[in-house]
PDB file with one MODEL, atoms N, CA, C and O in Angstrom:
MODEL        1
ATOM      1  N   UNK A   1       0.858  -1.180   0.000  1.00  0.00           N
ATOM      2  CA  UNK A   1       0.000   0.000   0.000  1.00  0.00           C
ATOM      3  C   UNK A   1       0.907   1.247   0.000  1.00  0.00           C
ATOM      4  O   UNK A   1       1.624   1.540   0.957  1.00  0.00           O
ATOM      5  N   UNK A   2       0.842   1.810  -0.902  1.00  0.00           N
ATOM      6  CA  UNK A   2       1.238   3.438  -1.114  1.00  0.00           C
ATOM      7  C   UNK A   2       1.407   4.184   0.495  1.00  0.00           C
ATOM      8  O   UNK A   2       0.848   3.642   1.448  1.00  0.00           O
ATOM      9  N   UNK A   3       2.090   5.254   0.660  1.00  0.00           N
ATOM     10  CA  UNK A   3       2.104   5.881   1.643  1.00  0.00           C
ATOM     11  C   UNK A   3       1.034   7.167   1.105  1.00  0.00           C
ATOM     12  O   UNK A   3       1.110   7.461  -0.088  1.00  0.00           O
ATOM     13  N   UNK A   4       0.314   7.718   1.742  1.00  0.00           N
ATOM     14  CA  UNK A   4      -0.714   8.982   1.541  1.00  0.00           C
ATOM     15  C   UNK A   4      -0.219  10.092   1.801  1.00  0.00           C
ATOM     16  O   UNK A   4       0.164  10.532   2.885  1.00  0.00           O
ATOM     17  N   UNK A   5      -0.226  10.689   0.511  1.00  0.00           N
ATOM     18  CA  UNK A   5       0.894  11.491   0.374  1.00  0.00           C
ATOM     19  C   UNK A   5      -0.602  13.376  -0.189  1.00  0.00           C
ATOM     20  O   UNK A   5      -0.185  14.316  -0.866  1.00  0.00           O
ATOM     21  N   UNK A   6      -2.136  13.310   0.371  1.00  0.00           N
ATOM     22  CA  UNK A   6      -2.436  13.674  -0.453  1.00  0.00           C
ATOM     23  C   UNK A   6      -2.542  15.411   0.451  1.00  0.00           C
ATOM     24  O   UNK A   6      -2.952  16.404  -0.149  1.00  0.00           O
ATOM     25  N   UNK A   7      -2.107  15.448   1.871  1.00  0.00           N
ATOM     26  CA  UNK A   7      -1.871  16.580   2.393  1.00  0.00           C
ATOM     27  C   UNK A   7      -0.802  17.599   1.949  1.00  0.00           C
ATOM     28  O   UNK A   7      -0.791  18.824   2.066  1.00  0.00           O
ATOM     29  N   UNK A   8      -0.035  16.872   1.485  1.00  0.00           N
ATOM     30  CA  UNK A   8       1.443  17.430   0.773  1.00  0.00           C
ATOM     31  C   UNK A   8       0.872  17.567  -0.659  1.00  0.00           C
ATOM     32  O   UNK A   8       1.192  18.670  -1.102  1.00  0.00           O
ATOM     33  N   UNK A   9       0.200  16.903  -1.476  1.00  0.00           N
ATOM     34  CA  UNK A   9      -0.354  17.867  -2.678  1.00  0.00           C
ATOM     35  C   UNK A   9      -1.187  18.797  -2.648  1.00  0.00           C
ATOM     36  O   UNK A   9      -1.110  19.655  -3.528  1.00  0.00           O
ATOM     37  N   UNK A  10      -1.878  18.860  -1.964  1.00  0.00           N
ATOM     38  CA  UNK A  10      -2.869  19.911  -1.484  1.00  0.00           C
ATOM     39  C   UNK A  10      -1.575  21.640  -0.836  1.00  0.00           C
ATOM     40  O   UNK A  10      -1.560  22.756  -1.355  1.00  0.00           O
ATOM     41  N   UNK A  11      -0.802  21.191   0.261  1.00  0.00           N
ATOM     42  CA  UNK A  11      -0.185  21.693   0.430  1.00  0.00           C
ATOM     43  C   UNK A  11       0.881  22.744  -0.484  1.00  0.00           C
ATOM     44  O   UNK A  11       1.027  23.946  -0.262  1.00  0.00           O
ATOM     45  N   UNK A  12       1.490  22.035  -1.436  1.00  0.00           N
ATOM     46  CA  UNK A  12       2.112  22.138  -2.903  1.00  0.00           C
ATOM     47  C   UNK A  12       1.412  23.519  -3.474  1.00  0.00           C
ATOM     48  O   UNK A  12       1.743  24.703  -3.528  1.00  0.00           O
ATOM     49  N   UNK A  13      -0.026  22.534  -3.972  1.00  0.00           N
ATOM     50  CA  UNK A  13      -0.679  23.688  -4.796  1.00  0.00           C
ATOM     51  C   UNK A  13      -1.418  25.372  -3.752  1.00  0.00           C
ATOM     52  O   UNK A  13      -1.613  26.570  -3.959  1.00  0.00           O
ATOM     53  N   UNK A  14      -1.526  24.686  -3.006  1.00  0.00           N
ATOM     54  CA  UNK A  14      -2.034  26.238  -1.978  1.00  0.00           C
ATOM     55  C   UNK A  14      -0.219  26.641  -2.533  1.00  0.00           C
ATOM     56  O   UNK A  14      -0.153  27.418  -3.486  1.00  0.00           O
ATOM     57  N   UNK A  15       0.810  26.251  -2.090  1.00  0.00           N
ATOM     58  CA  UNK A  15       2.289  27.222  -1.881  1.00  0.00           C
ATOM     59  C   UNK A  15       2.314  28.136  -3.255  1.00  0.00           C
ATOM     60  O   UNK A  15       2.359  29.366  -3.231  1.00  0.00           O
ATOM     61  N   UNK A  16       2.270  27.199  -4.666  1.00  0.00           N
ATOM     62  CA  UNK A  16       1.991  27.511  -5.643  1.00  0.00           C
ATOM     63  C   UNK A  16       1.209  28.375  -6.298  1.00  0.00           C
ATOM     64  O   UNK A  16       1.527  28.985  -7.319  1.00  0.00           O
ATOM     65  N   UNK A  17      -0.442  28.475  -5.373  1.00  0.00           N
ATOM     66  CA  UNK A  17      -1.159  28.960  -5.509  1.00  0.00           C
ATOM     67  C   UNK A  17      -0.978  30.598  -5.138  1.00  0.00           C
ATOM     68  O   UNK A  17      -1.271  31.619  -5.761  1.00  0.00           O
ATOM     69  N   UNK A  18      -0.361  30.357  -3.836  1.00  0.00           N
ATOM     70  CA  UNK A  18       0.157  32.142  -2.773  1.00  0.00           C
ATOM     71  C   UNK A  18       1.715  32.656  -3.880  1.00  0.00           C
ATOM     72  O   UNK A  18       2.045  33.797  -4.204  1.00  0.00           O
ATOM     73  N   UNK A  19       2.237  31.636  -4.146  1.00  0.00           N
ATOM     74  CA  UNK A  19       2.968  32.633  -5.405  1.00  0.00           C
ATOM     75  C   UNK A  19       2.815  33.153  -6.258  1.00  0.00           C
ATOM     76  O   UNK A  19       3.186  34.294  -6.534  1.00  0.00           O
ATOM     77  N   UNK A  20       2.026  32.164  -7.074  1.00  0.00           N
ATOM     78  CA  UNK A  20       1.559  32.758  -8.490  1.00  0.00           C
ATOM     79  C   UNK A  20       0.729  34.421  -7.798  1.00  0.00           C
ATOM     80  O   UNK A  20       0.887  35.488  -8.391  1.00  0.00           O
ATOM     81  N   UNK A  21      -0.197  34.288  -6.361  1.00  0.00           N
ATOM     82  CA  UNK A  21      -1.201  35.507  -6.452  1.00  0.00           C
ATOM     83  C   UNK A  21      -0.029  36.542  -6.223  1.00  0.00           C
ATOM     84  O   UNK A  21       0.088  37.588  -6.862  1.00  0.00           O
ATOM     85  N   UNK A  22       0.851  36.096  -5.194  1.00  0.00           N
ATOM     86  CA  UNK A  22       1.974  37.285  -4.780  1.00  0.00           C
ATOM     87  C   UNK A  22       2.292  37.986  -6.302  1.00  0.00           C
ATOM     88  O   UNK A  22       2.093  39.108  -6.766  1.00  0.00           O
ATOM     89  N   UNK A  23       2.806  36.905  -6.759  1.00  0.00           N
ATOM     90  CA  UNK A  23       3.384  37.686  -8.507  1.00  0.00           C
ATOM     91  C   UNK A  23       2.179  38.407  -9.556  1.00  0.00           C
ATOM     92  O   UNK A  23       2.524  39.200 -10.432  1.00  0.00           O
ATOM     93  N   UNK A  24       1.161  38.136  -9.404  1.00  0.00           N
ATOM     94  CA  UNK A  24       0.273  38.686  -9.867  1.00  0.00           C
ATOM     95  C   UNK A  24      -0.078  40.304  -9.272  1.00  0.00           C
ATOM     96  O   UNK A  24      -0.339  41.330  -9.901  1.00  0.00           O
ATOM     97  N   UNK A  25       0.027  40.073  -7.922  1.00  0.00           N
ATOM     98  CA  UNK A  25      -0.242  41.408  -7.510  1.00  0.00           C
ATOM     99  C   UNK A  25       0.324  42.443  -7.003  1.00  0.00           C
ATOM    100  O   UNK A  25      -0.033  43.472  -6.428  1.00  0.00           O
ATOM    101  N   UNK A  26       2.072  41.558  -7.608  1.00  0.00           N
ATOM    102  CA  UNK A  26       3.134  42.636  -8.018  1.00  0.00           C
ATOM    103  C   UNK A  26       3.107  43.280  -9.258  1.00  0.00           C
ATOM    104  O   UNK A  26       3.322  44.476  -9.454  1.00  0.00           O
ATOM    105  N   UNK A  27       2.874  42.558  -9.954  1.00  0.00           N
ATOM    106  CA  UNK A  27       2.541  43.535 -11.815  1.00  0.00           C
ATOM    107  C   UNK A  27       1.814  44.425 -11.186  1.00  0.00           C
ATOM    108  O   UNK A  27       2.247  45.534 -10.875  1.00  0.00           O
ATOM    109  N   UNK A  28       0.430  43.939 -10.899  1.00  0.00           N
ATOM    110  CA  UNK A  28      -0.852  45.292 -10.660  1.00  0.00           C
ATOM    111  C   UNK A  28       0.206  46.366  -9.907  1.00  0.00           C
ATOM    112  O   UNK A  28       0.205  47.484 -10.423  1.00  0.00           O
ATOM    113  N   UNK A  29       1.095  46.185  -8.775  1.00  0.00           N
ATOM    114  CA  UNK A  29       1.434  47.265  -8.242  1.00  0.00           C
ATOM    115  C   UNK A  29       2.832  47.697  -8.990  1.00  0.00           C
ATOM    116  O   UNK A  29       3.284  48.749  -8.538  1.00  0.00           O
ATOM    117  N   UNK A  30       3.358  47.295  -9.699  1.00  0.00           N
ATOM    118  CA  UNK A  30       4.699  47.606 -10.700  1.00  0.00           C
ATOM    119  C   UNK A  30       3.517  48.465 -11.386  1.00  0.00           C
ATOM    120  O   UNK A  30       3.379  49.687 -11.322  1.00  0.00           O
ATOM    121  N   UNK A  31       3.028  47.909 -11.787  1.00  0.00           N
ATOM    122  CA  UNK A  31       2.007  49.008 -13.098  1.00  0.00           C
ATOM    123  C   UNK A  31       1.559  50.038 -12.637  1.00  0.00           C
ATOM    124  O   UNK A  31       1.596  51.054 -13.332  1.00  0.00           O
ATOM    125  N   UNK A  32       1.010  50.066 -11.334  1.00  0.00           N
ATOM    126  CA  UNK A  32       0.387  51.114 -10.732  1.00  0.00           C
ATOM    127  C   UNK A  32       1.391  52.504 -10.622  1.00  0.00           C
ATOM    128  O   UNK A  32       1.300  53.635 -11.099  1.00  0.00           O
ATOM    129  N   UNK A  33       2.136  51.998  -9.969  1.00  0.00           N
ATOM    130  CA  UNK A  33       3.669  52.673 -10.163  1.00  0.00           C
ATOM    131  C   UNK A  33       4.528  53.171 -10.755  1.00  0.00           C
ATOM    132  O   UNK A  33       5.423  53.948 -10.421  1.00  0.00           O
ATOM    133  N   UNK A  34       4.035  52.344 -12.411  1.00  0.00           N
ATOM    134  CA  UNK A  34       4.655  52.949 -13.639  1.00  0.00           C
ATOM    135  C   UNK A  34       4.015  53.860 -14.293  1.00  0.00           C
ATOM    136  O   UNK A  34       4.460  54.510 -15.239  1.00  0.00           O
ATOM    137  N   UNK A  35       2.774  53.949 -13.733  1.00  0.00           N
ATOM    138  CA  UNK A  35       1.651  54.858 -14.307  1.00  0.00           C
ATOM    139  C   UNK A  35       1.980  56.036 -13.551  1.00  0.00           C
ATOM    140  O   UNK A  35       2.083  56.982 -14.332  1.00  0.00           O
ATOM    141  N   UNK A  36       2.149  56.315 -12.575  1.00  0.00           N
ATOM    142  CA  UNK A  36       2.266  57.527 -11.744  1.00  0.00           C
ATOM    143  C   UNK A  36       3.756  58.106 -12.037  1.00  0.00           C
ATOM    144  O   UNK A  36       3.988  59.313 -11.969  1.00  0.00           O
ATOM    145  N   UNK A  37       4.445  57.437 -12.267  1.00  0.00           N
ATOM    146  CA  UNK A  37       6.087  57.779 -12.889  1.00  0.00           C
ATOM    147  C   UNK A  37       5.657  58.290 -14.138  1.00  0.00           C
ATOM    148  O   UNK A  37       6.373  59.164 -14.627  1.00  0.00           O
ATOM    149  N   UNK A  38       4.783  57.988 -14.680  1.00  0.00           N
ATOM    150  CA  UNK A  38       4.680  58.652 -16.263  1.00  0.00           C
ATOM    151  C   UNK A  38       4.462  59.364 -16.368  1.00  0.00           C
ATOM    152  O   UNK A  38       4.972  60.340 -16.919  1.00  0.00           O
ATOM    153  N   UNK A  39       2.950  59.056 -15.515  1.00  0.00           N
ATOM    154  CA  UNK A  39       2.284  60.855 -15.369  1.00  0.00           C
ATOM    155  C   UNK A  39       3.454  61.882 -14.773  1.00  0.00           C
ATOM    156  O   UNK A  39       3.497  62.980 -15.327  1.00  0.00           O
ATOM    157  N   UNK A  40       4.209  61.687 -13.924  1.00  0.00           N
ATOM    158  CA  UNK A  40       4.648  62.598 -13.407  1.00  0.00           C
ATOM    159  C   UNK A  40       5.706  63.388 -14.082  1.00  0.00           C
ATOM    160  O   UNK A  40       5.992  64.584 -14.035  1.00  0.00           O
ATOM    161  N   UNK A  41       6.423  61.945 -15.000  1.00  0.00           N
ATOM    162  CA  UNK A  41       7.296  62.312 -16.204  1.00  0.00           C
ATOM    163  C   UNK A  41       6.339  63.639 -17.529  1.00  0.00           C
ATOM    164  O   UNK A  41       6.836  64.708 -17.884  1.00  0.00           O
ATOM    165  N   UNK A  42       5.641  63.366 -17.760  1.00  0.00           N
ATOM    166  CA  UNK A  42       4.587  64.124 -18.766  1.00  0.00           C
ATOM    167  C   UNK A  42       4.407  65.559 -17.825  1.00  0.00           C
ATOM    168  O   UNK A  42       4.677  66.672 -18.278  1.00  0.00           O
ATOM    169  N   UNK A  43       4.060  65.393 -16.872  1.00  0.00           N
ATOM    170  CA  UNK A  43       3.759  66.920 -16.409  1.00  0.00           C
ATOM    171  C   UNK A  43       5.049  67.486 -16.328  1.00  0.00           C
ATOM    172  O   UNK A  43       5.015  68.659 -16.698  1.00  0.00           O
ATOM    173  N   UNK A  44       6.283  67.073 -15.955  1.00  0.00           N
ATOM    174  CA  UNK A  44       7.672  68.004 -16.003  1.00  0.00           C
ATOM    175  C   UNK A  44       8.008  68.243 -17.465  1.00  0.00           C
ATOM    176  O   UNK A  44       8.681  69.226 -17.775  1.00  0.00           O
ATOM    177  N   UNK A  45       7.485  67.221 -18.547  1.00  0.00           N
ATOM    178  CA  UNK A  45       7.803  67.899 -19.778  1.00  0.00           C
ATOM    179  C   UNK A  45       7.044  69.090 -20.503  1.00  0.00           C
ATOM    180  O   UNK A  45       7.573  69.890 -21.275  1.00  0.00           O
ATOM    181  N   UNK A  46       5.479  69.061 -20.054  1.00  0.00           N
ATOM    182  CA  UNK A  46       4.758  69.944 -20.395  1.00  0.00           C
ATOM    183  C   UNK A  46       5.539  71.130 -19.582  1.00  0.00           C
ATOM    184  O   UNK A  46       5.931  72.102 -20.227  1.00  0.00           O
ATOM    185  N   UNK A  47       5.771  71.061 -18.166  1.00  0.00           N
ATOM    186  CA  UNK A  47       6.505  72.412 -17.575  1.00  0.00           C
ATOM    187  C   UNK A  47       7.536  72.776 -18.602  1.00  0.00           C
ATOM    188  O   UNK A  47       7.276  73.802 -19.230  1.00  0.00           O
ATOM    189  N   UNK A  48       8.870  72.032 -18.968  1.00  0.00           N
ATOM    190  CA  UNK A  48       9.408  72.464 -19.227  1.00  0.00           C
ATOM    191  C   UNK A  48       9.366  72.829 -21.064  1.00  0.00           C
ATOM    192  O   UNK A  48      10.289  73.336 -21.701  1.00  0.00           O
ATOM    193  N   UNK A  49       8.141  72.436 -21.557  1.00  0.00           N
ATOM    194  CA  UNK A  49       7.484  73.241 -23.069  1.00  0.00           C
ATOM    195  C   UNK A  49       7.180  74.364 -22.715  1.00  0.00           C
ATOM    196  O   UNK A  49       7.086  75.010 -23.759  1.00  0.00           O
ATOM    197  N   UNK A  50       6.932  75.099 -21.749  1.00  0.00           N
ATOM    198  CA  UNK A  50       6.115  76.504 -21.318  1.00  0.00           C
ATOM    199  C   UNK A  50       7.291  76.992 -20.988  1.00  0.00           C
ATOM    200  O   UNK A  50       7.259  78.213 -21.140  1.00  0.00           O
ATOM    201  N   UNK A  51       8.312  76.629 -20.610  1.00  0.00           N
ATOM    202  CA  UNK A  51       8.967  78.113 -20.462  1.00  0.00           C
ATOM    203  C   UNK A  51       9.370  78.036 -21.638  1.00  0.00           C
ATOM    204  O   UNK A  51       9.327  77.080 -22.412  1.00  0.00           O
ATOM    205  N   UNK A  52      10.087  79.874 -21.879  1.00  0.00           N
ATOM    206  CA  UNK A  52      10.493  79.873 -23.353  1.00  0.00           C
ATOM    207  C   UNK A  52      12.446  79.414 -23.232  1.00  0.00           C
ATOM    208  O   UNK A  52      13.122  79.322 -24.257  1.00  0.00           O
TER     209      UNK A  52
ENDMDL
END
């Protein structure tokens, strides 16, 4: 008879599961982040179109 091994697959995929979400909801916040760097990039270039 096999040893029961089916707490440790369960286990596995939850670990698997909390990484993949961690990495997922690092993009959302990399992105979030890259968006506000842009914007902020765009408004210092519009400043510096206005002066002469």
């Amino acid at each position: 008879m096999p040893p029961e091994t089916t707490f440790y697959m369960i286990l596995a995929f939850a670990a698997y599961l909390g990484l993949l979400g961690a990495y997922v909801g690092s993009l959302f916040w990399r992105r979030a982040s890259l968006k506000r760097d842009s914007e902020a990039l765009r408004e210092m270039q519009a400043e510096l179109e206005r002066k002469p």
